[in-house]
C-alpha positions in Angstrom: 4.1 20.4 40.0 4.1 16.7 40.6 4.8 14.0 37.7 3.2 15.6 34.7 5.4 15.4 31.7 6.3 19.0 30.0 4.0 19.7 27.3 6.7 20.5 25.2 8.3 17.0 25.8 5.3 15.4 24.8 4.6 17.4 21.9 8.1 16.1 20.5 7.3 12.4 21.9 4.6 12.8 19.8 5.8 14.2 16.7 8.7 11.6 16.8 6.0 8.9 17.0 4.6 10.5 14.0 7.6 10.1 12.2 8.1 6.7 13.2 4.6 5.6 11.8 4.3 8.1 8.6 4.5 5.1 5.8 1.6 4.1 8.0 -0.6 7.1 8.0 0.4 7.7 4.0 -0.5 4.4 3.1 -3.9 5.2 4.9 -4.0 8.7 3.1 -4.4 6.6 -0.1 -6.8 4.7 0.4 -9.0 8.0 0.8 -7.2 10.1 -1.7 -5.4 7.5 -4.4 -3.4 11.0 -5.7 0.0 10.8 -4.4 0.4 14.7 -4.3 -2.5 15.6 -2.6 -2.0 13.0 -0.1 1.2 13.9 1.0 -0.3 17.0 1.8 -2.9 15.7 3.9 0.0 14.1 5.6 1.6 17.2 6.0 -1.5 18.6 7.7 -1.8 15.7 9.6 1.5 15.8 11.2 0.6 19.9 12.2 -3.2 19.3 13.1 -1.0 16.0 15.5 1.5 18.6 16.9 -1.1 20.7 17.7 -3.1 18.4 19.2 -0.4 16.4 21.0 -1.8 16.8 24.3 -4.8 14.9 23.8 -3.2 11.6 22.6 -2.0 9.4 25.8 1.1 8.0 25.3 1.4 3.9 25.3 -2.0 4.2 23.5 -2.4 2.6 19.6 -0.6 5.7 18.3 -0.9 4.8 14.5 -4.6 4.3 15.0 -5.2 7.8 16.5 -2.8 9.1 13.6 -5.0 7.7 10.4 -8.3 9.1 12.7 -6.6 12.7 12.5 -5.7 11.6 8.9 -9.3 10.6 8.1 -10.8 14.1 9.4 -7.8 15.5 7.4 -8.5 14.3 4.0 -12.2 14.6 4.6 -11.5 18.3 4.9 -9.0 18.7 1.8 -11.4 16.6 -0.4 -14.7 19.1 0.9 -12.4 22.1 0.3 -10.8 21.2 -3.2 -12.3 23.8 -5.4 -11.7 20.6 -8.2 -14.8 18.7 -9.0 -12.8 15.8 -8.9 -14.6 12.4 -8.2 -14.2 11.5 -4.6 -16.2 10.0 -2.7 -19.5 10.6 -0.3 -19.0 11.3 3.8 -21.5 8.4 3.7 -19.6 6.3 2.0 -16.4 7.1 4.1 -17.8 6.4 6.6 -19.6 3.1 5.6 -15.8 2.2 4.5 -14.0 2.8 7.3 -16.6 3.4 10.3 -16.3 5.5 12.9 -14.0 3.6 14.9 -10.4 4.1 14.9 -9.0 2.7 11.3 -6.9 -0.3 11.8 -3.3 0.0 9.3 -4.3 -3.5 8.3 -7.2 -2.7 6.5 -4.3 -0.8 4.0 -3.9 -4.2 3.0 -3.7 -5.2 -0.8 -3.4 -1.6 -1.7 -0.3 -0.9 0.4 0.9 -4.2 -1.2 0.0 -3.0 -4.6 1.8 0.4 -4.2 5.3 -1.2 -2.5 5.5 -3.8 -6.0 4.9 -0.5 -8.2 7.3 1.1 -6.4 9.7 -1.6 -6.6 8.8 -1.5 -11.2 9.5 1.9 -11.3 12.5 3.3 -13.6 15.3 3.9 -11.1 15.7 7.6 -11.5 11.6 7.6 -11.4 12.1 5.8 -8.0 15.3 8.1 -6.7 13.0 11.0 -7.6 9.9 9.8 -5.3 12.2 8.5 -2.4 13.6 12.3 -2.1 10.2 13.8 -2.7 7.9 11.8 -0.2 10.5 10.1 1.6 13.3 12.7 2.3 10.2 15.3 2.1 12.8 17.3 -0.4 11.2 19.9 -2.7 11.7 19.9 -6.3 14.0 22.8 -6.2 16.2 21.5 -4.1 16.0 18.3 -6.0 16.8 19.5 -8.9 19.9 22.1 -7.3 21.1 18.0 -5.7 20.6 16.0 -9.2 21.4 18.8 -11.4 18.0 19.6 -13.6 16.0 22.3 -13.3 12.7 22.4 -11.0 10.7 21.9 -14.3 12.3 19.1 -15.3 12.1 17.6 -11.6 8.0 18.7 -11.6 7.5 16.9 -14.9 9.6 13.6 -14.4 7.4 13.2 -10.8 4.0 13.3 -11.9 5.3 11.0 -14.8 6.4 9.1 -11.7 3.5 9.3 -9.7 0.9 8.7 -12.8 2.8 5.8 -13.2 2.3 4.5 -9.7 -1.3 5.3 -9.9 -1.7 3.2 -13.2 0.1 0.3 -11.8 -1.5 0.4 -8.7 -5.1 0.7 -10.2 -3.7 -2.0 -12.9 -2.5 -4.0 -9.9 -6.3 -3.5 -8.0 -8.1 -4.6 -11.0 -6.1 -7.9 -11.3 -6.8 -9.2 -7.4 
């Protein structure tokens, strides 16, 4: 069969690639969609639509560039799809913004800065509470069952947490 790797090998080269670069393709994520929920699901979906798709990306190549493209498409699609009439903004725009070239992680820039100093002001059970959410990808049952509240209580204290973050960042944006 020659030298071709098994598609199955590659699929897991590139999901582990994925992981390695996540922070990455989140910090991209919300630059499109500044809600911290709905962009870890767009990086959910990003990481299936990638394992899907692993066979098209060529391995040596800019990885996390060909990650926040997938992302791009992917938030496009949850923000045309979002029954909300929430303020987002125009595929012209977008597009305008980030081009149709590949997106370059640097362009996360002062954002990405903003959000790692809110992070770092956050109230440390506030902070515990995000890390196992978006970092540990835990869900609030199970971080309540590990920290000994109820899923309620976990719900409520992390969109305290992440309307925090979203103030300070936005507070942090305003002031550069």
């Amino acid at each position: 069969m020659g030298n071709s790797p098994d598609p199955s090998e590659h699929t897991l080269q590139v999901q582990r690639l994925f992981v390695q670069h996540q922070q990455v393709v989140l910090y991209y994520v919300l630059t499109i969609e500044p809600n911290l929920g709905n962009a870890q699901d767009i990086v959910q979906e990003t990481f299936l639509t990638i394992s899907h798709k692993a066979a098209t990306y060529t391995l040596g190549t800019n990885f996390p560039a060909w990650a926040c493209t997938v992302a791009r498409y992917q938030a496009l699609q949850f923000q045309r799809s979002r029954a909300k009439s929430e303020a987002r903004l125009d595929d012209d725009v977008m597009e305008m913004l980030y081009g149709t070239e590949d997106p370059k992680p640097e362009i996360l820039g002062p954002r990405t800065e903003a959000l790692k100093k809110c992070l770092g002001k956050l109230a440390p059970k506030a902070a515990e509470l995000i890390r196992r959410r978006y970092h540990l990808g835990e869900m609030p049952e199970m971080i309540a069952e590990r920290i000994g509240w109820t899923p309620s209580a976990v719900r409520v204290a992390l969109t305290r947490a992440r309307q925090s973050l979203r103030t300070c960042v936005d507070r942090t944006m305003s002031n550069s």
